[in-house]
C-alpha positions as CSV (number, residue, x, y, z in Angstrom):
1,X,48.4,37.3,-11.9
2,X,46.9,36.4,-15.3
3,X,43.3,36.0,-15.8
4,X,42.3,32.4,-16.4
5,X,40.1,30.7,-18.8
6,X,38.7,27.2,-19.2
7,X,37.7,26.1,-22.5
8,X,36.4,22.8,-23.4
9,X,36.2,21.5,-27.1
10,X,39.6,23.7,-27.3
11,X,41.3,21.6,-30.2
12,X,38.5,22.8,-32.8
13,X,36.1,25.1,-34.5
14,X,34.7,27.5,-31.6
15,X,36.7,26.1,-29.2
16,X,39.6,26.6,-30.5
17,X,38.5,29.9,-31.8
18,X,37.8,31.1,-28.0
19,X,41.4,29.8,-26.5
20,X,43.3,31.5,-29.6
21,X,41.9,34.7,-29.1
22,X,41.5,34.5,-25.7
23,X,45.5,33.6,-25.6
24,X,46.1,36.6,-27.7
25,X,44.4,38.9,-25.3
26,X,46.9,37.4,-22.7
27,X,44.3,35.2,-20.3
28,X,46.0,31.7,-18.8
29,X,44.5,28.9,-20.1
30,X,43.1,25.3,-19.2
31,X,42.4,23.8,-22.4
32,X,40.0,20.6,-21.9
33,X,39.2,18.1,-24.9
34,X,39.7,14.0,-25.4
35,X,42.5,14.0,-28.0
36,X,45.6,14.7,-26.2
37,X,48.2,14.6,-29.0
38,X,45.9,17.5,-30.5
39,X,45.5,19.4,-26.9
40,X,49.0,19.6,-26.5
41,X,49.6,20.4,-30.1
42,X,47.3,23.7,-29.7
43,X,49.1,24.7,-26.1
44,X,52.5,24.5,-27.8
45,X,51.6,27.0,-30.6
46,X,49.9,29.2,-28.0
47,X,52.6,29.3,-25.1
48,X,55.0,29.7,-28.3
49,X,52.8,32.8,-29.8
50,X,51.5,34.7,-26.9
51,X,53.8,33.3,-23.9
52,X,51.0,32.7,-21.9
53,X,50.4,29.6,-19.2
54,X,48.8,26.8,-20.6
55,X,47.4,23.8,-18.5
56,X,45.7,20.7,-20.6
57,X,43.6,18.6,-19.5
58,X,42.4,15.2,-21.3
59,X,39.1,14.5,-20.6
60,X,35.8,13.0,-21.8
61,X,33.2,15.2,-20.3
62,X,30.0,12.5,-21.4
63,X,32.1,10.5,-18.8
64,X,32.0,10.6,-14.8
65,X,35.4,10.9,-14.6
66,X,36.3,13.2,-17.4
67,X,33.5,15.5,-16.1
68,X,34.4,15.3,-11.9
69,X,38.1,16.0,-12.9
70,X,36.7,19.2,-14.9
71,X,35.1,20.0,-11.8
72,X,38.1,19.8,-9.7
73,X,39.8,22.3,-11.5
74,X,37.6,24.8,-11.3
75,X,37.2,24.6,-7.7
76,X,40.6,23.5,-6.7
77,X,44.0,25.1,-7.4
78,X,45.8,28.3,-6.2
79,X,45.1,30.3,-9.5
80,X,41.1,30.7,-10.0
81,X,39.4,30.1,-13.0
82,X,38.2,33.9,-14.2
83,X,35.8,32.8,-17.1
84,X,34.2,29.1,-18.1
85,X,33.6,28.2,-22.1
86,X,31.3,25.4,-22.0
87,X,31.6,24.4,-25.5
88,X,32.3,20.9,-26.1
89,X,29.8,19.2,-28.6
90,X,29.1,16.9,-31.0
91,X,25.5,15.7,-33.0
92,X,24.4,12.8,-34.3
93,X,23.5,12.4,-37.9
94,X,19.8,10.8,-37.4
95,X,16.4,11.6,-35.7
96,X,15.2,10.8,-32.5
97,X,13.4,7.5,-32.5
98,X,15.9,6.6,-35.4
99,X,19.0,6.4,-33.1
100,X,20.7,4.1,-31.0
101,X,19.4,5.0,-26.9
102,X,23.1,4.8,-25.5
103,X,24.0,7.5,-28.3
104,X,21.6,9.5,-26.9
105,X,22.4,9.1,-24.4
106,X,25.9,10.2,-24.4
107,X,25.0,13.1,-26.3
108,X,22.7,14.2,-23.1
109,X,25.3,13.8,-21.0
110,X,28.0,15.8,-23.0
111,X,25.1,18.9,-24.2
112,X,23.1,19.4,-21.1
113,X,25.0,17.1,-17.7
114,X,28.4,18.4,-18.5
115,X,27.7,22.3,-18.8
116,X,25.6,21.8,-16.3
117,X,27.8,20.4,-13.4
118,X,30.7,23.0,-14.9
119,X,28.7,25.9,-14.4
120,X,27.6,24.9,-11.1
121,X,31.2,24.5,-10.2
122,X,32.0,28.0,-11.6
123,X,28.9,30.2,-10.3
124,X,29.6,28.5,-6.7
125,X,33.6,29.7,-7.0
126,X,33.0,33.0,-9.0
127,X,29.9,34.2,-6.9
128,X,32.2,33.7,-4.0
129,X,34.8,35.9,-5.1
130,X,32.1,38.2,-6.5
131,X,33.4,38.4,-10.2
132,X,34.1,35.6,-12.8
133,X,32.2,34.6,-16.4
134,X,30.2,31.9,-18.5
135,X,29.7,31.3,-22.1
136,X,27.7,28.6,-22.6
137,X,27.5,27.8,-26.0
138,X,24.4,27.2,-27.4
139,X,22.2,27.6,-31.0
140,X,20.0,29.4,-32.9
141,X,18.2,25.3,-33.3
142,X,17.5,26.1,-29.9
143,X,14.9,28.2,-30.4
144,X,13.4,25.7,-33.1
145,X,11.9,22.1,-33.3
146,X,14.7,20.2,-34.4
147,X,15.0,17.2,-32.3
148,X,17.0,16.2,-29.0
149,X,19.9,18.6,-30.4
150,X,18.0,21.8,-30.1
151,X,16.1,20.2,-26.9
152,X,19.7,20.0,-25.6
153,X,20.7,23.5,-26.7
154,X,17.2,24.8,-25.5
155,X,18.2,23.9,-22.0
156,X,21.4,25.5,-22.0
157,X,19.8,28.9,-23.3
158,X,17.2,28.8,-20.8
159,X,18.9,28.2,-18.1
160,X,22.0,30.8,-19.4
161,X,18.6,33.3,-19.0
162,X,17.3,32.3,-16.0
163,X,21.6,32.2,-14.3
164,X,22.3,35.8,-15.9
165,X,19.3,37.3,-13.9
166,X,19.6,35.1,-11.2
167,X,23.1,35.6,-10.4
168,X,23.7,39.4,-12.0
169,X,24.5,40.7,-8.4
170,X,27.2,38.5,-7.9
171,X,29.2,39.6,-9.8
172,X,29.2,36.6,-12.1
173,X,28.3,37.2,-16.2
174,X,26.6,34.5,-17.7
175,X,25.9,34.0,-21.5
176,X,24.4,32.1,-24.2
177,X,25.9,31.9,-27.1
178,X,24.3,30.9,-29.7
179,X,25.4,30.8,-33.6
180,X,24.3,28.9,-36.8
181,X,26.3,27.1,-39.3
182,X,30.1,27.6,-38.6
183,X,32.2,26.2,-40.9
184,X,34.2,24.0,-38.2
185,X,34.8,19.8,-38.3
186,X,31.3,19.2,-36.4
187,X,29.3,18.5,-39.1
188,X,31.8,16.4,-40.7
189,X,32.8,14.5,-37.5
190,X,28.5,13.5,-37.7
191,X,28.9,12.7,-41.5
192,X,26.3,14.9,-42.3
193,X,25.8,16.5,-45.8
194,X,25.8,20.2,-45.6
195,X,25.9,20.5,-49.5
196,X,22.4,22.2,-49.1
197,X,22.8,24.7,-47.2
198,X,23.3,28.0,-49.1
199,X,26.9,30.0,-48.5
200,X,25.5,32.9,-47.0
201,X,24.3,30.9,-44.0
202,X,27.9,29.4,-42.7
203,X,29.8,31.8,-40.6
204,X,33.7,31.8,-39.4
205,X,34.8,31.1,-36.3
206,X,36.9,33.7,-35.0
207,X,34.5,36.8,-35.5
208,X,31.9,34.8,-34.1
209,X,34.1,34.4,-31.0
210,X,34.8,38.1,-31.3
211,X,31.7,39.0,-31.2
212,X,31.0,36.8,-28.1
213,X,33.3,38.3,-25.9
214,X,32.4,41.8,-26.6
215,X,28.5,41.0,-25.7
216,X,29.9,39.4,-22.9
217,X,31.5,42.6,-21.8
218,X,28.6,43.9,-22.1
219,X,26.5,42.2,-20.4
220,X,24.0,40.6,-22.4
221,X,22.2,37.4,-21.9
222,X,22.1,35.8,-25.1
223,X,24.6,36.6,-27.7
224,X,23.7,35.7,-31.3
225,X,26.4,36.5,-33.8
226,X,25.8,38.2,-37.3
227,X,23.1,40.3,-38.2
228,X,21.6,37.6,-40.5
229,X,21.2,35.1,-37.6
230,X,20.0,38.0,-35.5
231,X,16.8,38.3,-37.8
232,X,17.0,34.4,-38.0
233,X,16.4,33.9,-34.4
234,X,14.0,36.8,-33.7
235,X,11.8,35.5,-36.8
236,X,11.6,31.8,-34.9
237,X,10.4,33.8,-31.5
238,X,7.9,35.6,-33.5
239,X,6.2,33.7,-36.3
240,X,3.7,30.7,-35.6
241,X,5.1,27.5,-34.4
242,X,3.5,25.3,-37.3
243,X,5.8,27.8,-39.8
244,X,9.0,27.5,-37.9
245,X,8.0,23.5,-37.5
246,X,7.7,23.5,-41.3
247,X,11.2,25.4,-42.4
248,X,12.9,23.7,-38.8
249,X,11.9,20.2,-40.1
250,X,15.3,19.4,-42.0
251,X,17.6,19.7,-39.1
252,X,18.5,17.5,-36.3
């Protein structure tokens, strides 16, 4: 039998970076986004490509529902879910205090509730087995002051530490992932003006994802792709917080 991945946010940008690749290296899929006219779009060209089994699954993981029925398909079924992509994400284009509450909402719910119920549901199935994965997808604005989105992403690097320590002798891998600027639809689904930042900061997709899964095979903790973001991330950890405030303070 086939491995098996989950993917949420699988019609776009990382997402859909992860299920292609991981399609080509001949995992079974459960694709999980809202749109399902686009879901079932992406399955077709992947069962049609790499013949492998593709399950989709509509769902609004901000949502009760969306998120339980997520749930139930990692711990139900016959055929075990081998590695969880927590990916699904959005942004809004404004600052704390500036926002509407009930957006904020929603975007707690989607960046911290969802990946966290999902991983529960995964390290309770996988730990039982003894082997299984998580990438949770997180940022390099994580480890900077840049308002609830990199509070949100924050949480989900943390506690990827804290799980991949925690749970190494389980057998279970766990992961951050945490890029930069990708050049996907997320910044123009927020209507956000990216015209400022330079070229050399946007990366692409399917290396980052790439790259992902080979730190994943190797274990690590935190995976940050490209050497530039590497330096990016370790010069946040290291300089004073009032500098990293200062350069942080244009992002959300």
């Amino acid at each position: 039998m086939a491995s098996r991945a989950l993917v949420t946010g699988a019609t776009a940008g990382i997402g859909n970076a992860f299920a292609r690749e991981l399609a080509k290296r001949g995992h079974d899929l459960v694709l999980v986004a809202r749109d399902t006219d686009r879901l079932e779009e992406v399955a077709a060209s992947l069962r049609n490509r790499h013949g492998v089994e593709i399950v989709v699954l509509t769902a609004d993981l901000a949502t009760t529902d969306g998120l339980q029925r997520t749930v139930d398909t990692i711990t139900g079924g016959t055929h075990p879910i081998d590695l969880l992509v927590n990916n699904a994400g959005s942004s809004i284009a404004g600052w704390f205090g500036g926002t509407d509450i009930a957006d904020e909402d929603r975007q707690l719910d989607l960046l911290v509730r969802a990946p966290m119920h999902l991983m529960d549901a995964a390290i309770k199935v996988m730990s039982g087995r003894g082997e299984g994965g998580v990438i949770n997808v997180s940022s390099v604005a994580a480890y900077t002051p840049r308002g609830a989105y990199a509070a949100h992403k924050a949480w989900v690097l943390s506690i990827s530490q804290w799980a991949h320590l925690h749970y190494a002798d389980t057998g279970v891998s766990i992961m951050a992932l945490c890029p930069g600027f990708v050049r996907t639809e997320f910044h123009q689904r927020m209507n956000a003006d990216m015209s400022d930042v330079p070229r050399w900061m946007w990366l692409r997709a399917d290396p980052l994802v790439r790259a992902a899964l080979k730190d994943l095979d190797k274990g690590k903790a935190v995976s940050v792709p490209s050497l530039r973001y590497k330096v990016l991330a370790s010069l946040a950890r290291h300089l004073p917080a009032t500098v990293v405030a200062r350069v942080a303070k244009r992002g959300r």
